[in-house]
N, C-alpha and C positions, 0 to 999 in steps of 0.2 A: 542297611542294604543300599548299595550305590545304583540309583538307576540312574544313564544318562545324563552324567553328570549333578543331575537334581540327588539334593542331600535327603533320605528316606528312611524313615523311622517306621516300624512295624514292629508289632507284639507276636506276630507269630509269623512261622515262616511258608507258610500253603494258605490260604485260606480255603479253598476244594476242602480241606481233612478237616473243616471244624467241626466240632459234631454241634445241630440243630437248635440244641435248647443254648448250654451255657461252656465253655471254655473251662474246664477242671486243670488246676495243674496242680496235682498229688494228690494222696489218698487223704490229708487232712481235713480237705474240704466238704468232703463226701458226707459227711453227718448232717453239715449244714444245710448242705443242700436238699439230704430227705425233708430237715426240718420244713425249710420254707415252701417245697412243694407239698406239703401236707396241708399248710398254714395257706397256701393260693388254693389249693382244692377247696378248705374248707368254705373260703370267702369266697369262691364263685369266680375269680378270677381266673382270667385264661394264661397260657404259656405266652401267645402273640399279640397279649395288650402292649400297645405303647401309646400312651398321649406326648403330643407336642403342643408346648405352649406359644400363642403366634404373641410376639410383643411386639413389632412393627411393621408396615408394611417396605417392601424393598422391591427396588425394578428386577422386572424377571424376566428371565434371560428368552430371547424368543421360544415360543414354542413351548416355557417350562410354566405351570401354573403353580406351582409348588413350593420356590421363593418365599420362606417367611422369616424376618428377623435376620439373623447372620447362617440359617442353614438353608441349603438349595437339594430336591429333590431332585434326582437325575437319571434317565431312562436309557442314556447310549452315550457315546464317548463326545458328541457333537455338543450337545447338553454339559458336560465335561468339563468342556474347552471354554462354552459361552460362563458357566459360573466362576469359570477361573479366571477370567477376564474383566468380569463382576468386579470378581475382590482385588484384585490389584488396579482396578480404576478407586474403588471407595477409596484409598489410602488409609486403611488402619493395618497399625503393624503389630507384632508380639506374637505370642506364645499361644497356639490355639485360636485365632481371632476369626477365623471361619469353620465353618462346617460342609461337608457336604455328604447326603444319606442316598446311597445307592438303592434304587426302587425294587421290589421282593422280583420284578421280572428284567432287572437290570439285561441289555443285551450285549456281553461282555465280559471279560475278567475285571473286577473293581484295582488287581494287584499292578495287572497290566497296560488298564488305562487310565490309570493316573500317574504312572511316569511317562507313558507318552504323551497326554494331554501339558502334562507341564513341559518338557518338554518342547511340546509345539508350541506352546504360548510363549516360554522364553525364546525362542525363533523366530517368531512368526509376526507377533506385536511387537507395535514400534515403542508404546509408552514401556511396556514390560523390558522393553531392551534398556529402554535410557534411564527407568528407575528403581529396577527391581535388582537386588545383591543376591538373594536366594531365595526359596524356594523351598518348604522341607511339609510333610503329614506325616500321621500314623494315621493307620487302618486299623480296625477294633471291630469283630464278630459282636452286632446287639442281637440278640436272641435271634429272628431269620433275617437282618436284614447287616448291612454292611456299612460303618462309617469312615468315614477321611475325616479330621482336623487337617486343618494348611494352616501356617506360619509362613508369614511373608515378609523378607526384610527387606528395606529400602536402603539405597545409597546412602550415602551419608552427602556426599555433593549433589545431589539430585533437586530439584525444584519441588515442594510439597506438591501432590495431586493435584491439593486444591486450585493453585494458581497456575497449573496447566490451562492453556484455552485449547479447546477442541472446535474447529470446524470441519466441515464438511469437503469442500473446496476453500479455494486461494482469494475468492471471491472477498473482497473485505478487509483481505490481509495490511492493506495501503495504511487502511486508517487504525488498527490492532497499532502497528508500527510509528506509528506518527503520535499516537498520545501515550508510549511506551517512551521515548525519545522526549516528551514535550514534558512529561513526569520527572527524568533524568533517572530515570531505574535505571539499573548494571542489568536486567538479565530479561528476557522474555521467553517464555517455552512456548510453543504449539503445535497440536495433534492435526495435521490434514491427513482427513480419511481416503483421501483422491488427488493427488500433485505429484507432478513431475519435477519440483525446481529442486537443483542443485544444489549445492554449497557456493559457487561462483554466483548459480541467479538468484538464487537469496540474496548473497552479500551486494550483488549490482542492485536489487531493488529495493533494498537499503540507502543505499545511494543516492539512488531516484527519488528516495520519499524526502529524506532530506533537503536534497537539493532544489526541491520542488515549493520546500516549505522551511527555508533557509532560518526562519524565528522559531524552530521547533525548540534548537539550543543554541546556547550562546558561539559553540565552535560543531564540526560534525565530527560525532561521534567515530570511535574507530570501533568497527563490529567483527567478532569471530562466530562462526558459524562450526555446528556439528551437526547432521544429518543422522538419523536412526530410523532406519527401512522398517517398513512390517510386510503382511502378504499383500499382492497386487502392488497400487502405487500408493497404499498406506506411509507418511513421511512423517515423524517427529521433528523441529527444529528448535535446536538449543541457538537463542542467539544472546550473547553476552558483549556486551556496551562497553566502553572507555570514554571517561570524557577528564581527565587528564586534570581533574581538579575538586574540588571535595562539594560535600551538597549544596554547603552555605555560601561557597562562590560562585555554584549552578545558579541556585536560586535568589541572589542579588543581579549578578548580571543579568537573569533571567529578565526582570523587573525592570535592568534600565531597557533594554530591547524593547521590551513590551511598552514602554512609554512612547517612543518615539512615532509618530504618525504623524507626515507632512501636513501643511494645513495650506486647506483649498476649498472652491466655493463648490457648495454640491450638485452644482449643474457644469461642472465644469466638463469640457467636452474629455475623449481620450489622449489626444496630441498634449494640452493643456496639462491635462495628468500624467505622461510621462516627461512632459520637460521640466515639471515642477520636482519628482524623484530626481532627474540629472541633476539638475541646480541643487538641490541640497546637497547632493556625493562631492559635486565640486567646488560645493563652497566647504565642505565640511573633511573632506579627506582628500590627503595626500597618499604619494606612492611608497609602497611600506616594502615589508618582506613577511608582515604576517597574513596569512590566507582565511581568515575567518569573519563572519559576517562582526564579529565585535570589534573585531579590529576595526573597520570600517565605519560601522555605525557609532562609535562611542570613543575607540582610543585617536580616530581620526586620520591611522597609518595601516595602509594594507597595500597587500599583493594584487594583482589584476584580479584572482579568485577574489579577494574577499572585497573589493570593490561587487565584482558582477554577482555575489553573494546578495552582498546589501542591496543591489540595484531591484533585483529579483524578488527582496521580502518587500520592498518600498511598493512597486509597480503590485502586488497580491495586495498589500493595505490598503490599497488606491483603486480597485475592482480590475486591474489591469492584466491579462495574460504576458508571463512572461519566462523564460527560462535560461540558464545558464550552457552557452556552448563552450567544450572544452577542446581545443585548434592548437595552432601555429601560429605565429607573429613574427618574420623573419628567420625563421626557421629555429624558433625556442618556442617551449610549452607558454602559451596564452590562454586566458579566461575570459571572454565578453558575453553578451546578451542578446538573447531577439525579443522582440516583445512585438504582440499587435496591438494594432491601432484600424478601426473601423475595418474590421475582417483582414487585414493584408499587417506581414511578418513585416521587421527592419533592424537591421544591424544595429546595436549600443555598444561600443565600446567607450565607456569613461575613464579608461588609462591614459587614451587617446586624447588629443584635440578635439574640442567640441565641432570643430568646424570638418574635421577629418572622419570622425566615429558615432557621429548620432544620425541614427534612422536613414540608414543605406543600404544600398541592395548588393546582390550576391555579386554583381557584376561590378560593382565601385570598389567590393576590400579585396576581390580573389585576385592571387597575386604576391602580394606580403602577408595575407592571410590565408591560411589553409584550415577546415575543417571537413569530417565525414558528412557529406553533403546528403548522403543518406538517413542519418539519423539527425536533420535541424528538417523544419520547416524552408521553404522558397520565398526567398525576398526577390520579390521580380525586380523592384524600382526604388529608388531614392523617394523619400516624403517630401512634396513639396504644399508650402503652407499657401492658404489661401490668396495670399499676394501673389505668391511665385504664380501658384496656377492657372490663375486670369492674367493673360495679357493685353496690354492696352487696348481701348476697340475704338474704333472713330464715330464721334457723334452724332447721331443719324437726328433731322426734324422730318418729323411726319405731318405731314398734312394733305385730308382729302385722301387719306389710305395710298396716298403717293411717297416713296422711303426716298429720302436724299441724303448724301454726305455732304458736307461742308465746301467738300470740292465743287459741287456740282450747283449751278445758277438757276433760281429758279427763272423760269419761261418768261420774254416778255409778251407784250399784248401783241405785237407780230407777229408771235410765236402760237398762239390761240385763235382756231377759230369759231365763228360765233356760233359754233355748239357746244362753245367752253373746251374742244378735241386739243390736244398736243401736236403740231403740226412739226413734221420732220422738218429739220434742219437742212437750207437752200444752200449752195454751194455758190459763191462770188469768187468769176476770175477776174484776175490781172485788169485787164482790159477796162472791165466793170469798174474796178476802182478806182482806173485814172480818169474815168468820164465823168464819173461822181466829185474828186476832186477839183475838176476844171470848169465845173459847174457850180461847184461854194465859190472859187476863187471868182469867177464873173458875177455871181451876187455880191461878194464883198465889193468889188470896183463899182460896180454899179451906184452902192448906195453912196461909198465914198464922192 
């Protein structure tokens, strides 16, 4: 019987018409069955014994106390939904691999709400969307109560259960992704119970993480992204990796990357710290055509990306913030760097001239440079180094808490009076000073 697509197996076709005790079909069986009801009378057994054996315990579905082993009790279609959810989270597949026993006060039809529970679950859930191929039970009258077997097959391309990660939120997601990538796995799946991101803001925060952490792999991966909805903002995401080379290249190159660490004194200030990553880029790489941080750090030739690549994991080995701006350079796609230095941003480009593109502000590249000015950081000012900063001052003697520059003469004893005061400065005319000369000149004759 086809319900709803879901493939449905039943041994009979009503369940309403079964009668109470046992399921007869033909008159053969009728002998037998006086037999063994005589045989239960005699031993004191009832019609509605059933024992269940509990062999493990198993999470139970809210609300349901009844969860024992691989069989789930279930009292309404809500109960239903949450066992079937159950089992296609466990990942065990085959022939019969759950149970579920509809309770003697079931509220419902058991025929009718288990094609619509499956149903909604293939719907509705986002893992049941991304790993489940079908779907199939039989329903079987046990004396008064009602069971389902479910059979549940999984894709064949699908990721094992197990290595689903389930979070809650996106919260975390950063680091999921950065030691998925720093591994070189092909593939990551996860369950967010609550996200909004896209396939676009996935793949961009992909991006991000990378870029952020340019040593995660030796080149950046190329990522494809599948989205699989559940109800509300329930989101599965398949994300599958390319890294364009096999493991044991991953993992050699990995190793020389991982070596590399500039070497500097551990009090070295920030400034000191990013001039020593430039110096190494530019003594160590030229201008390439490949865009990868290996390029840079190891084969010696890169694109402006895999310069600002390299620049970016140097400046993070080195305790330094730094990231990768992706602009314009003459109106063609360019890659440089900002990095801070004692709280405040500054332009790096190492493609550039040293004298042209280290540690400048937004107002020295704009112009031959263009980037979205909204998504970098504000570099207010050029870095200038502790020489530049102090300009020359003139040398002041103190004495007596009195400041003088070099220009200025100290006081003579005319100039003081005898309460040790600074006496303003007397103003001599013209006059004055030819009397005063005609009076040395009559002393000189005189002695002559």
């Amino acid at each position: 019987m086809a319900c709803g697509g879901v493939n449905v197996r039943t041994r009979t076709k009503d369940l309403k018409n079964i009668p109470k005790v046992f399921l007869l079909h033909g008159f053969g069986h009728r002998f037998c069955i006086i037999l063994l009801l005589t045989s239960m009378l005699l031993s004191g057994c009832g019609f509605y014994d059933r024992t269940y054996v509990v062999e493990t315990d198993y999470p139970l579905p809210s609300g349901n106390e009844s969860l024992q082993g691989d069989s789930v009790q279930v009292s309404d279609i809500q109960q239903l939904r949450e066992a079937i959810r159950l089992f296609v989270g466990s990942g065990r597949a085959g022939e019969h691999s759950h149970r579920v026993v509809f309770s003697s006060g079931y509220s419902g039809s058991p025929t009718e709400d288990m094609a619509a529970a499956i149903w909604q679950v293939r719907t509705e859930d986002a893992l049941c969307a991304y790993c489940v191929e079908n779907i199939s039970y039989e329903l079987r009258q046990i004396i008064s109560s009602v069971e389902a077997d479910i059979s549940i097959a999984y894709s064949a391309g699908a990721a094992p259960v197990e290595e689903i990660i389930s979070m809650t939120y996106a919260t975390g997601l950063d680091d999921v992704i950065a030691d998925v990538i720093s591994a070189g796995q092909e593939r990551l799946v996860v369950l967010i119970s609550r996200s909004t991101l896209t396939e676009d803001s996935m793949g961009a925060r992909v991006e991000e993480v990378y870029r952020q952490h340019p040593g995660l792999a030796p080149v950046e991966p190329d990522c494809a992204v599948a989205v699989f909805s559940g109800s509300g903002t329930q989101r599965l995401y398949e994300l599958v990796f390319q890294y364009h080379m096999t493991a044991e290249q991953f993992r050699k190159r990995k190793e020389q990357l991982d070596a590399i660490l500039p070497e500097i004194p551990e009090e070295a200030d920030e400034y000191t710290r990013a001039l020593t990553a430039a110096e190494l880029l530019y003594d160590a790489c030229d201008a390439g055509a490949e865009g990868s941080i290996y390029a840079a750090l190891v084969k010696g030739h890169a694109s402006s990306e895999g310069i600002a690549l390299g620049y970016t994991e140097l400046c993070r080995r080195l305790g330094l913030e730094c990231c990768v701006v992706n602009g314009q350079k003459n109106r063609e796609d360019h890659c440089w760097n900002m990095v801070c230095i004692d709280g405040s941003y500054y332009h790096v480009d190492l493609f550039a001239p040293s004298e042209e593109g280290f540690l400048k502000s937004d107002a020295s590249l704009w112009g031959a440079y263009r980037w979205t000015t909204s998504a970098y950081p504000q570099c207010e000012k050029d870095f200038l180094t502790q020489e530049e900063a102090e300009p020359e001052e003139e040398t002041e003697i103190q004495s007596d808490d009195v400041v003088m520059s070099d220009s200025e003469s100290e006081p003579t004893d005319a100039e003081i009076s005898e309460e040790g005061e600074i006496l303003p400065e007397t103003a001599v005319s013209d006059n004055d000073a030819d009397t005063e000369n005609r009076a040395a000149e009559n002393v000189e004759e005189s002695i002559s």
